[in-house]
NUVEX-947765 format. One record per atom (N, C-alpha, C): residue in one letter; atom name; x, y, z. Coordinates in Angstrom, 1 decimal. Layout:
! NUVEX-947765
('A'; 'CA'; (X; Y; Z));
...
! end
This chain:
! NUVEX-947765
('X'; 'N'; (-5.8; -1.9; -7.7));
('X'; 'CA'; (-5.1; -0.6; -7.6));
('X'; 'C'; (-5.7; 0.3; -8.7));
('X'; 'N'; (-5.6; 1.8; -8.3));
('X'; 'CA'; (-6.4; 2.5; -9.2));
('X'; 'C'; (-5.6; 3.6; -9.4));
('X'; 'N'; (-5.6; 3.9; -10.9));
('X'; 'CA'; (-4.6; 5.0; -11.0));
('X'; 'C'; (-4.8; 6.4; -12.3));
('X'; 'N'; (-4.6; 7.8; -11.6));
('X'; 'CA'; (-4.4; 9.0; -12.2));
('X'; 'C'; (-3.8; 9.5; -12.0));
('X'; 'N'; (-3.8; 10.5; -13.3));
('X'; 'CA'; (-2.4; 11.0; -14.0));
('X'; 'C'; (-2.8; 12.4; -14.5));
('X'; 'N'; (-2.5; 13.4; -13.9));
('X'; 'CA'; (-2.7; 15.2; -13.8));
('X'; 'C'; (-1.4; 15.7; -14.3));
('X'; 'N'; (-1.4; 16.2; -15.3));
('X'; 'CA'; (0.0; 17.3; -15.2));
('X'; 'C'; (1.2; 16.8; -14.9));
('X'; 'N'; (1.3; 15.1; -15.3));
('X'; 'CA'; (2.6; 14.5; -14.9));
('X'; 'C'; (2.8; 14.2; -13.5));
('X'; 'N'; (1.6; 14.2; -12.8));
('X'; 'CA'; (1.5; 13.7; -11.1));
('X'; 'C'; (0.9; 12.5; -11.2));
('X'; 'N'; (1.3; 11.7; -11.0));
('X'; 'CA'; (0.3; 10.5; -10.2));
('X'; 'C'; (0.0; 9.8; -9.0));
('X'; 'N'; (-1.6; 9.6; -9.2));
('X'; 'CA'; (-2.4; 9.4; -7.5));
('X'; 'C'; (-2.3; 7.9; -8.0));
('X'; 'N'; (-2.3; 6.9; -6.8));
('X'; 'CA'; (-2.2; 5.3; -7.0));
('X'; 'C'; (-3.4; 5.3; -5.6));
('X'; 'N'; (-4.3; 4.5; -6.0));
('X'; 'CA'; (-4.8; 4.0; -4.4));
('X'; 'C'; (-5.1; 2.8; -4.3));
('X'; 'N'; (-4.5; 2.1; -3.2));
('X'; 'CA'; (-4.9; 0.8; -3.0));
('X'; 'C'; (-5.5; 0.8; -1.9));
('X'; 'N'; (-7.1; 0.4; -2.2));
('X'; 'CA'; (-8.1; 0.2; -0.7));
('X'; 'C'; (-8.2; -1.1; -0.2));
('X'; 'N'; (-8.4; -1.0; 0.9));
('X'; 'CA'; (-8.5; -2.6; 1.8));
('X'; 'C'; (-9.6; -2.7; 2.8));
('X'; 'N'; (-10.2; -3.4; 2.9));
('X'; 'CA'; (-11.0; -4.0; 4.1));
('X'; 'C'; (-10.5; -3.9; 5.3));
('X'; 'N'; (-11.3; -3.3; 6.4));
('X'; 'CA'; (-10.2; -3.4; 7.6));
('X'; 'C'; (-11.2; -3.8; 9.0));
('X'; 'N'; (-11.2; -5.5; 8.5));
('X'; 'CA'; (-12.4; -6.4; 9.2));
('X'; 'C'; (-12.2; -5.8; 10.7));
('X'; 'N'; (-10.9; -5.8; 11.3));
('X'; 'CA'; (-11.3; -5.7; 13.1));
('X'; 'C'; (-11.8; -4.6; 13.2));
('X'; 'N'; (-11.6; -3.7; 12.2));
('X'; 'CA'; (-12.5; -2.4; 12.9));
('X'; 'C'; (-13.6; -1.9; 12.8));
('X'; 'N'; (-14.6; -2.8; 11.9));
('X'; 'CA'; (-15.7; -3.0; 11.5));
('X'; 'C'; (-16.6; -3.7; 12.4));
('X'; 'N'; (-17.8; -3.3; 12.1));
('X'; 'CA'; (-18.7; -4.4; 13.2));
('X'; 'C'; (-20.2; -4.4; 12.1));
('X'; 'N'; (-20.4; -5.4; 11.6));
('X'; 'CA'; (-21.2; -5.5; 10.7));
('X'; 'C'; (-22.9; -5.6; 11.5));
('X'; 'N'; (-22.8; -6.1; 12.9));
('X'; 'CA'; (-24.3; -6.0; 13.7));
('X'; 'C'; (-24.6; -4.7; 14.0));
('X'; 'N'; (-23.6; -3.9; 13.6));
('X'; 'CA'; (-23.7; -2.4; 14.0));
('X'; 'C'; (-24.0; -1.5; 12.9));
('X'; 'N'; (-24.1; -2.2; 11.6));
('X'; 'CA'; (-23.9; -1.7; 10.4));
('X'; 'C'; (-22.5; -0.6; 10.2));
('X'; 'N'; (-21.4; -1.3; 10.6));
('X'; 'CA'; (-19.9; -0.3; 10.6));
('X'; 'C'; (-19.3; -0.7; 9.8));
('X'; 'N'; (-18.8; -0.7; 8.4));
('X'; 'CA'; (-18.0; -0.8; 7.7));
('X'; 'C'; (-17.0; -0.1; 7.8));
('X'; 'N'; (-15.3; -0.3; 8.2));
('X'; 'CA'; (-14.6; 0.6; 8.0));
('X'; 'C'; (-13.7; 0.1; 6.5));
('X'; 'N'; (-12.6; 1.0; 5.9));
('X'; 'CA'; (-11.9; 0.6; 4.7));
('X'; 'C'; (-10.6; 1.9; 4.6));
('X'; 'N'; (-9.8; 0.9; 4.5));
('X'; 'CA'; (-8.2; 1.9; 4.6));
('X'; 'C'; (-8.3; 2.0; 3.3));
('X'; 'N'; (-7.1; 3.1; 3.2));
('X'; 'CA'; (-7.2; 3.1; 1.6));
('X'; 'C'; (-5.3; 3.8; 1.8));
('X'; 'N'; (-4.3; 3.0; 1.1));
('X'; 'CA'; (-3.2; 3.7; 0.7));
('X'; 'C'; (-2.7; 4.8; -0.7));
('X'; 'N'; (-2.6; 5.8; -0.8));
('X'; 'CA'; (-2.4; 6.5; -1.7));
('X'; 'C'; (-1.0; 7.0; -1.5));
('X'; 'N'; (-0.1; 7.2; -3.2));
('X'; 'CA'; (1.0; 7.6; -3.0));
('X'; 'C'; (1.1; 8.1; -4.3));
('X'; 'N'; (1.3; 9.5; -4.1));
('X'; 'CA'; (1.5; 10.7; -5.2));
('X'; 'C'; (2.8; 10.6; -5.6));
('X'; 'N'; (3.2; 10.9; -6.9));
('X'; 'CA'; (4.4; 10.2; -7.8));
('X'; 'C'; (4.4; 11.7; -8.5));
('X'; 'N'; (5.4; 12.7; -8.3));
('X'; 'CA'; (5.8; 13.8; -9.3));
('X'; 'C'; (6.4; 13.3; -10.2));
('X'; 'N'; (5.7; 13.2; -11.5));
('X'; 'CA'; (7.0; 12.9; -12.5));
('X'; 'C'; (6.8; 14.4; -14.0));
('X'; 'N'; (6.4; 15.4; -12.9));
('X'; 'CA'; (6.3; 16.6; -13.6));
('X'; 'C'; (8.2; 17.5; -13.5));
('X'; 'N'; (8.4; 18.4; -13.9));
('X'; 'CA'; (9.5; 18.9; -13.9));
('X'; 'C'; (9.1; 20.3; -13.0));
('X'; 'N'; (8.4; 20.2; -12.1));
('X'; 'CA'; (7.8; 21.5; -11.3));
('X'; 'C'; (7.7; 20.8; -9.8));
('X'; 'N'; (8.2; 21.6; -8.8));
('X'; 'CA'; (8.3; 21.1; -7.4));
('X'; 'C'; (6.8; 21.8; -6.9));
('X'; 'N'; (6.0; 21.1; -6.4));
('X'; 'CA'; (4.7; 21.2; -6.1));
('X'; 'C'; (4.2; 20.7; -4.6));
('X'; 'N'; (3.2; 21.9; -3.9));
('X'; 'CA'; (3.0; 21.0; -2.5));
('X'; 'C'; (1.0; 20.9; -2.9));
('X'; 'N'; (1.0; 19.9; -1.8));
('X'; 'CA'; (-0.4; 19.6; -1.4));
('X'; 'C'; (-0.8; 20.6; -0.7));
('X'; 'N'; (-2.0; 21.2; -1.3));
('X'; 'CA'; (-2.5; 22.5; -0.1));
('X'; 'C'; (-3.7; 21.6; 0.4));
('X'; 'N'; (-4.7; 21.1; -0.3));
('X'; 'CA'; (-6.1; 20.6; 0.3));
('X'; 'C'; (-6.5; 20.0; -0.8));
('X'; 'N'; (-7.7; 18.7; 0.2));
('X'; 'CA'; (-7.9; 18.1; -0.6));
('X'; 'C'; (-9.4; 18.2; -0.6));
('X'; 'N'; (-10.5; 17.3; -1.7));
('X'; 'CA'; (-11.3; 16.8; -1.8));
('X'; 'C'; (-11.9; 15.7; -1.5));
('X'; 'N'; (-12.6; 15.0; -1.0));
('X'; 'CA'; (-13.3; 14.2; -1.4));
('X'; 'C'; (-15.1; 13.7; -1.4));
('X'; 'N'; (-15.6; 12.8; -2.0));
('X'; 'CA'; (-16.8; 12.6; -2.5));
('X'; 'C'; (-17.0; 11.4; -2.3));
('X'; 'N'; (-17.9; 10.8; -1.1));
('X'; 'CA'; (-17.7; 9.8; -0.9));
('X'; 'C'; (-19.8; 9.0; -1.0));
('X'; 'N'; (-19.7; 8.4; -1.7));
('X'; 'CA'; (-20.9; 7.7; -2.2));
('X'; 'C'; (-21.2; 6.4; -1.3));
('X'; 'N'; (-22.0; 6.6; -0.6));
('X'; 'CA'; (-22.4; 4.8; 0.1));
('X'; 'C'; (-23.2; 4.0; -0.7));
('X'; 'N'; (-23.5; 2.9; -0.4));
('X'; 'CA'; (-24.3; 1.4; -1.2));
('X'; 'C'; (-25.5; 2.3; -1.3));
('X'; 'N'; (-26.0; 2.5; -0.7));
('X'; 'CA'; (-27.6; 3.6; -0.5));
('X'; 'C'; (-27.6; 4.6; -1.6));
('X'; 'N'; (-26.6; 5.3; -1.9));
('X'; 'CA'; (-26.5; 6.8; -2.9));
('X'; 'C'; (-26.4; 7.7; -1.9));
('X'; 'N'; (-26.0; 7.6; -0.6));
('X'; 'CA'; (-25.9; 8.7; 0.4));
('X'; 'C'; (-24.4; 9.1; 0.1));
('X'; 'N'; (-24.5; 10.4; -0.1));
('X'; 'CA'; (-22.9; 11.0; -0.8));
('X'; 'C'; (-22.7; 12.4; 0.6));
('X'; 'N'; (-21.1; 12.3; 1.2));
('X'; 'CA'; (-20.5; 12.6; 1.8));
('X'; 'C'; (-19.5; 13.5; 1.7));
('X'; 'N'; (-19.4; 15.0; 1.3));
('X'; 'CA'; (-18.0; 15.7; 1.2));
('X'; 'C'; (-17.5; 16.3; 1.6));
('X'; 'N'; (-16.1; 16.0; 1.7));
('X'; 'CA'; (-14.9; 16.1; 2.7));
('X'; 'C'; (-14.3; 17.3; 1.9));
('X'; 'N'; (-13.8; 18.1; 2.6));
('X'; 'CA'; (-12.9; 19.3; 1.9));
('X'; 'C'; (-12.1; 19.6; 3.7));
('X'; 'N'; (-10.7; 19.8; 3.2));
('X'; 'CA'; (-10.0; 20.3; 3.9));
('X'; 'C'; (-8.3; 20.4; 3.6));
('X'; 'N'; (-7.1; 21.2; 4.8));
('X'; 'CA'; (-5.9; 21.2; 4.3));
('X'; 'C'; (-5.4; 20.2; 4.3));
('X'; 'N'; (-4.6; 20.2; 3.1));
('X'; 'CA'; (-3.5; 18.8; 3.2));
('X'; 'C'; (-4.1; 17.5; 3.1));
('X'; 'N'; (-3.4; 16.8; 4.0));
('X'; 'CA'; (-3.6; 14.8; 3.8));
('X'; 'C'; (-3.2; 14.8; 5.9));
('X'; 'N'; (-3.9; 13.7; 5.8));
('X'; 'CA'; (-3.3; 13.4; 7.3));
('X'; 'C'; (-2.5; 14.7; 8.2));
('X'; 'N'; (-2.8; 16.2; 8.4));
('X'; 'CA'; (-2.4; 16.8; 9.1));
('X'; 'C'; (-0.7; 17.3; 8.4));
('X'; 'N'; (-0.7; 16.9; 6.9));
('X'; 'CA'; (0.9; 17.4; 6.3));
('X'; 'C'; (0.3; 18.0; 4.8));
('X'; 'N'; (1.2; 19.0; 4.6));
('X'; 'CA'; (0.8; 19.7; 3.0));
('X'; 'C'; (2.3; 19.2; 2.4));
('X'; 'N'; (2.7; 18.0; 2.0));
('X'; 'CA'; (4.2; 17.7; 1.7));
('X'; 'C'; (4.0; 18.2; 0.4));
('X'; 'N'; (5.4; 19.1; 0.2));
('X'; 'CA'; (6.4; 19.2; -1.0));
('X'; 'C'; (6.9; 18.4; -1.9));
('X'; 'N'; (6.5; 18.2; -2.9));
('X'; 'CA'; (6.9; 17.3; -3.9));
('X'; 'C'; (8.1; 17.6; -5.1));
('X'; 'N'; (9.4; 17.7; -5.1));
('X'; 'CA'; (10.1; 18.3; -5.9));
('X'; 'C'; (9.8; 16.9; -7.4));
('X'; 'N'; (10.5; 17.2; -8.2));
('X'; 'CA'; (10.4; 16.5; -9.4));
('X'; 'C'; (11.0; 14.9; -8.9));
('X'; 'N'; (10.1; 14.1; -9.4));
('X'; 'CA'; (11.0; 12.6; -8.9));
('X'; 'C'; (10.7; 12.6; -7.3));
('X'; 'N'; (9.9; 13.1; -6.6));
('X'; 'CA'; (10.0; 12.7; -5.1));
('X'; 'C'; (8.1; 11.9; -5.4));
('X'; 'N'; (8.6; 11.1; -4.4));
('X'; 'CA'; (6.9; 10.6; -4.3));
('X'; 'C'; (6.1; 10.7; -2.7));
('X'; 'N'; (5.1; 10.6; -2.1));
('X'; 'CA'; (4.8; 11.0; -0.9));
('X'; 'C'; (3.5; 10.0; -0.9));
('X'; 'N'; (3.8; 9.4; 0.8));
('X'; 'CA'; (2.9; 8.2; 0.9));
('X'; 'C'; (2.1; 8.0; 1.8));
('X'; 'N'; (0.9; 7.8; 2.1));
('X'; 'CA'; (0.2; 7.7; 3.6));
('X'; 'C'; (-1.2; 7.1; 3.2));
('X'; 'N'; (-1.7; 6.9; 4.6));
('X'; 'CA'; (-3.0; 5.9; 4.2));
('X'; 'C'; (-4.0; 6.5; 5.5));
('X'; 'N'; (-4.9; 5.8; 4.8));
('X'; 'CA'; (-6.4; 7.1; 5.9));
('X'; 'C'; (-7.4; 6.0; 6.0));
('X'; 'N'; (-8.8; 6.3; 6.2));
('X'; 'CA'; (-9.3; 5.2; 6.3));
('X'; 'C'; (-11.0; 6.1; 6.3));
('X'; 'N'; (-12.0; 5.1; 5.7));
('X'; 'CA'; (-13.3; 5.8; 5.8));
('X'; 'C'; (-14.1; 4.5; 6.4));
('X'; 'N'; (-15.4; 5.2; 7.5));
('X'; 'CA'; (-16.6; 4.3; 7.7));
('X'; 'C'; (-17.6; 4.6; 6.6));
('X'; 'N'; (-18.3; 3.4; 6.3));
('X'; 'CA'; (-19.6; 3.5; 6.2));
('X'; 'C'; (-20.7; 2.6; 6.9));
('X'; 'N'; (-21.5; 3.0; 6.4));
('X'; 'CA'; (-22.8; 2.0; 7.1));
('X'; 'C'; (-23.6; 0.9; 6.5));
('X'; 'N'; (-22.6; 1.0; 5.2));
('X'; 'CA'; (-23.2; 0.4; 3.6));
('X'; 'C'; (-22.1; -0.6; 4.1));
('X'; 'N'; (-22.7; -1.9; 3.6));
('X'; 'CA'; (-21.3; -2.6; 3.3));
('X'; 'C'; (-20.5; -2.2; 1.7));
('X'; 'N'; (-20.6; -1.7; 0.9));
('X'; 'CA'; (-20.1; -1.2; -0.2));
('X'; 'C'; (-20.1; 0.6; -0.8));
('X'; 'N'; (-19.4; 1.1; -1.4));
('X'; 'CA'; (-19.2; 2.5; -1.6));
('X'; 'C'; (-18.0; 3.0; -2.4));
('X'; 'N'; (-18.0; 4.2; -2.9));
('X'; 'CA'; (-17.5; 4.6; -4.0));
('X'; 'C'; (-16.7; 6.2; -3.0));
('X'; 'N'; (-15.1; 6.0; -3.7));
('X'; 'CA'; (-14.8; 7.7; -3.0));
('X'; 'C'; (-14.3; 8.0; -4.5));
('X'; 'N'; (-13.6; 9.5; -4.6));
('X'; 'CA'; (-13.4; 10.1; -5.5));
('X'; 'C'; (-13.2; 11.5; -5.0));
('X'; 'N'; (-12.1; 12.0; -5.7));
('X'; 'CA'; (-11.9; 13.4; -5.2));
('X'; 'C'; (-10.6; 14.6; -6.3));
('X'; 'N'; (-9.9; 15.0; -5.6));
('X'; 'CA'; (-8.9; 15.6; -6.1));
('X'; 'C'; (-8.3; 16.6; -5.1));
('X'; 'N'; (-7.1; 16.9; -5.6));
('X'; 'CA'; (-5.7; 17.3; -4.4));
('X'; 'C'; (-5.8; 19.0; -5.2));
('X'; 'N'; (-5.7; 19.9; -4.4));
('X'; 'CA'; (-5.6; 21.4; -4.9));
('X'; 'C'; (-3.8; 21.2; -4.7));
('X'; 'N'; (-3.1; 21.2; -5.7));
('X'; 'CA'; (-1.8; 21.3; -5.5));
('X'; 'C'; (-1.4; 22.8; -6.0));
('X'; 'N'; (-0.2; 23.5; -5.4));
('X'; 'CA'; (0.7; 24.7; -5.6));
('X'; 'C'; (2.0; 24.7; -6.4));
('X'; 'N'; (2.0; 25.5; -7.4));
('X'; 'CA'; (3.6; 24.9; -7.7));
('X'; 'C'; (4.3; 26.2; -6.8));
('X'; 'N'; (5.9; 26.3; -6.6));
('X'; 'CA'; (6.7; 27.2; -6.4));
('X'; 'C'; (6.8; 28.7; -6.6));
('X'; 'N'; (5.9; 28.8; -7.7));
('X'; 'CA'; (6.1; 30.3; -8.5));
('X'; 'C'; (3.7; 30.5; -8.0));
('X'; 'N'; (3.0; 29.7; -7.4));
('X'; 'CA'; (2.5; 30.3; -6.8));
('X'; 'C'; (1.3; 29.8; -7.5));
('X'; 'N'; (1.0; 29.0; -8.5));
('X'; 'CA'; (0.3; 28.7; -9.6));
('X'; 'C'; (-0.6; 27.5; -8.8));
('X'; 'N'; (-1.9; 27.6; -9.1));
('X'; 'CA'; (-2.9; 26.2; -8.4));
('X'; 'C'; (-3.6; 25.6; -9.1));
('X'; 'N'; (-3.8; 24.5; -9.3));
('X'; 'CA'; (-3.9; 23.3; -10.2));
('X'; 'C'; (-4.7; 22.3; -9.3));
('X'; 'N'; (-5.5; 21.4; -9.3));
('X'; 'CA'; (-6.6; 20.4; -9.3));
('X'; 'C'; (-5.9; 19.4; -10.1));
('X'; 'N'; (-5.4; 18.4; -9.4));
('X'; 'CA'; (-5.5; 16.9; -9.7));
('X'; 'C'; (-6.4; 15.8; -9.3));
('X'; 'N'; (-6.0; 14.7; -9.8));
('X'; 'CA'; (-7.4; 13.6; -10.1));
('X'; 'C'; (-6.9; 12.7; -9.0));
('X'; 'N'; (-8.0; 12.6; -8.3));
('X'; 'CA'; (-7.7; 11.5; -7.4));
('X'; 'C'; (-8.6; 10.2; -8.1));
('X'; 'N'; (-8.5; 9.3; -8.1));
('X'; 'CA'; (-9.2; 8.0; -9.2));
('X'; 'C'; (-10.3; 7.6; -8.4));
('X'; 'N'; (-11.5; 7.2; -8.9));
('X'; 'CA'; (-12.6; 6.7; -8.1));
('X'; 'C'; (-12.5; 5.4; -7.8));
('X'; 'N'; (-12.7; 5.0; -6.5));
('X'; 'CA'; (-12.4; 4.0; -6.7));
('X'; 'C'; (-13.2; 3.0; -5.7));
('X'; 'N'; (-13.9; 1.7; -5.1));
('X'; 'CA'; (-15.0; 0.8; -4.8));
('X'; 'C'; (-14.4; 0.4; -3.3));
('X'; 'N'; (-15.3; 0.7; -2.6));
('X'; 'CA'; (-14.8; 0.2; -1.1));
('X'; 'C'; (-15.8; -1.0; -1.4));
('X'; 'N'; (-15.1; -2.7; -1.2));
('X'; 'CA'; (-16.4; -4.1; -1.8));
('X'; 'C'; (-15.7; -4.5; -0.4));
('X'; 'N'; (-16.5; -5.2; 0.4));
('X'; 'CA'; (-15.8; -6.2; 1.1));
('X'; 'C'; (-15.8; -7.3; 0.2));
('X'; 'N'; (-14.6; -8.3; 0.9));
('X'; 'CA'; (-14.0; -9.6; 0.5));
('X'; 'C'; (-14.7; -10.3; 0.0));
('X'; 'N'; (-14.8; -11.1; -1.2));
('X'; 'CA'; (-15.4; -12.2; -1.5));
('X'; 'C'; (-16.0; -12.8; -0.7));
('X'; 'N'; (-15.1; -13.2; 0.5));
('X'; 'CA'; (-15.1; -14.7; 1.9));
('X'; 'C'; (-16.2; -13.9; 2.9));
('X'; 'N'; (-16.2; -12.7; 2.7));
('X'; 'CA'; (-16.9; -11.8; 3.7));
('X'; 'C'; (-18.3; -11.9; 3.3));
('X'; 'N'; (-18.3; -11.8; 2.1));
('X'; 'CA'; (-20.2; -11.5; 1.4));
('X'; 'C'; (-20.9; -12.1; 1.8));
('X'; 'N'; (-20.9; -13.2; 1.8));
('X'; 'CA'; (-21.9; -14.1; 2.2));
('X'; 'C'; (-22.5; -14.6; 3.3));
('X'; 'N'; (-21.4; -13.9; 4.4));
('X'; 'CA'; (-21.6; -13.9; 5.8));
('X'; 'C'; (-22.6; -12.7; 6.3));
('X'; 'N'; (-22.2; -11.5; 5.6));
('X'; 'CA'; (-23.7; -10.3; 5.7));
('X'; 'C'; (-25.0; -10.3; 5.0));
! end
């Protein structure tokens, strides 16, 4: 699990292997990844858009910019947390993402938070078989 901490917000991500949807004779790595943003600021804040920066085993780097998370810009009042999970290919069996959330407070103010960098590896049991 990987975790950052902006202005009393925290990003958590836990990434996973996600074998059936992969096809390694095809060179297809896919990898979910769950993220769940934790306000423990005293400011009610939404997600307007995000970042990210996605590095394959090669050094081929990929960036993503767009609104929101999964098609939602959720509101985060103080003490609320917000949860969802996405998923990236590569062609690498290994790779690196990294990014950051453009969050809004109430009164109109925009702020950049840390999204944590963090290792798409397949499975130990898997390695050796690629």
């Amino acid at each position: 699990m990987y975790k950052a901490t902006t202005r009393d917000i925290e990003v958590t991500v836990e990434p996973f292997y996600l074998e059936e949807q992969s096809n390694p004779e095809e060179n297809r790595y896919v990898w979910g990844y769950r993220i769940t943003i934790a306000n423990d600021s005293d400011l009610t804040v939404q997600l307007r858009a995000r970042y990210w920066r996605i590095t394959d085993g090669n050094g081929h780097i990929e960036e993503v910019r767009g609104p929101g998370v999964i098609g939602e810009q959720p509101i985060l009042d103080p003490g609320d947390s917000f949860q969802y999970s996405s998923g990236c290919p590569l062609t690498t069996t290994s790779g690196v993402m990294v990014g950051r959330y453009s969050m809004q407070t109430t009164s109109g103010e925009r702020f950049d938070i840390e999204i944590p960098a963090f290792s798409l590896d397949l499975p130990d049991q898997l390695r050796t078989l690629n």
